[in-house]
C-alpha positions as CSV (number, residue, x, y, z in Angstrom):
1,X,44.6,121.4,69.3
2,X,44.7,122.5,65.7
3,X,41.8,124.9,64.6
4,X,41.1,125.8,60.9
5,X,40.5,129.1,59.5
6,X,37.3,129.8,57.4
7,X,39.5,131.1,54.4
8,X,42.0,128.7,54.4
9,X,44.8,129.6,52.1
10,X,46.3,127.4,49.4
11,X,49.2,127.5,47.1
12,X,48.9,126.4,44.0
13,X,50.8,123.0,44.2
14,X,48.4,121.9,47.2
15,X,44.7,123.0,46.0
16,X,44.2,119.8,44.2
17,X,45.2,117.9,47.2
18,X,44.1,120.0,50.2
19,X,41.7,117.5,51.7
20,X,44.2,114.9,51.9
21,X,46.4,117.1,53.9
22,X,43.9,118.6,56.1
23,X,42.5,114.9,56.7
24,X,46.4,113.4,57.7
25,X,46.9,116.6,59.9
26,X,43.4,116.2,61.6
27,X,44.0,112.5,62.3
28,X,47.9,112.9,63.3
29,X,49.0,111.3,60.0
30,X,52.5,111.9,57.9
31,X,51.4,114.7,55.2
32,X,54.7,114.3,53.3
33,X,56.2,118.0,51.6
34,X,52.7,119.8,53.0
35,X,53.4,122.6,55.4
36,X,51.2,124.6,57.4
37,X,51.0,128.5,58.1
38,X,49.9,129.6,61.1
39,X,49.8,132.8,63.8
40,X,53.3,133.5,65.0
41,X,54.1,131.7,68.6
42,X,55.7,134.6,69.0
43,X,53.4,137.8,69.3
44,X,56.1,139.9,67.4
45,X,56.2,138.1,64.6
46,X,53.2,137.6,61.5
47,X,53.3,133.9,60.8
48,X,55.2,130.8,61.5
49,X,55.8,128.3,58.4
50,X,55.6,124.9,60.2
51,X,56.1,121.2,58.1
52,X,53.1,119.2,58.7
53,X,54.9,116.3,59.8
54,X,56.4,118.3,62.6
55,X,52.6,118.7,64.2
56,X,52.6,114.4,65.4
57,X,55.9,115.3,68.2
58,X,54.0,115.5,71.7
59,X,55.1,119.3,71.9
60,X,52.4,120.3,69.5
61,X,49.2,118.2,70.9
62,X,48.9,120.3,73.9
63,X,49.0,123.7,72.0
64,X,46.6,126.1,69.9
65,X,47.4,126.0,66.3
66,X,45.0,128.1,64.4
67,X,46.1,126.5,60.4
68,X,45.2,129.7,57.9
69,X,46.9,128.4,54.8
70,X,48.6,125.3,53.1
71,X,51.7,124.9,50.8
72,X,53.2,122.2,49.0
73,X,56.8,122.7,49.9
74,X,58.5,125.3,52.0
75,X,59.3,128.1,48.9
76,X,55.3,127.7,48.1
77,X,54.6,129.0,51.6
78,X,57.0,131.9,51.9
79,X,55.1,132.7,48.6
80,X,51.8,132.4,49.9
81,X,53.0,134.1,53.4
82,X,53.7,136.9,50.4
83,X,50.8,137.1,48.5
84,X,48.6,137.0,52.1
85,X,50.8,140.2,53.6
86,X,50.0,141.7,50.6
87,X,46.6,141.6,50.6
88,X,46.6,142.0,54.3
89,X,48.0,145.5,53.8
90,X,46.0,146.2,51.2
91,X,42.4,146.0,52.2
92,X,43.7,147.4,56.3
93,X,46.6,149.4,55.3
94,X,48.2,147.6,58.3
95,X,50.1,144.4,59.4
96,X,47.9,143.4,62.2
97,X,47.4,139.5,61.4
98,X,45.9,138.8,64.2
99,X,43.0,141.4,64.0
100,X,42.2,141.0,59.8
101,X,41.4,137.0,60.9
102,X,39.9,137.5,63.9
């Protein structure tokens, strides 16, 4: 079940051509270069970096993705994974992810 978060964030090679994306990933459609960031599946970690493509195997229809930001390419997200730690630490002077979107 993929959820969407309020402020979705969006690198800059993707804002033109966000609702394409988020419309092939609600309806299980190829979203070709888009990739997703989401919470980490592991609770140690911040964020995964997942390809959007990746989201139509089996695996991924039973489980809780909560989508907080887009990318065009795979260097675009570990930039916006950047510029969202950042801020993050900024306004909570803290790393806790989970808690600033919650």
């Amino acid at each position: 079940m993929v959820t969407w978060s309020e402020n979705l964030y969006l690198g800059e090679g993707i804002k033109k051509k966000h609702r394409r994306a988020m419309f092939a990933i609600k309806h299980r459609r190829v979203a070709y270069d888009v990739f997703v960031i989401t919470f980490a599946s592991n609770e140690e970690n911040l964020f995964d970096i997942i390809a959007a493509d990746e989201l139509l195997f089996p695996h991924y229809k039973n489980c809780k993705i909560h989508i907080l930001g887009l990318a065009k390419g795979r260097e675009e997200a570990k930039l916006l994974i950047k510029d969202m730690i950042v801020k993050i630490y900024n306004e909570t002077g803290d790393f806790k992810v989970r808690d600033y979107f919650r």
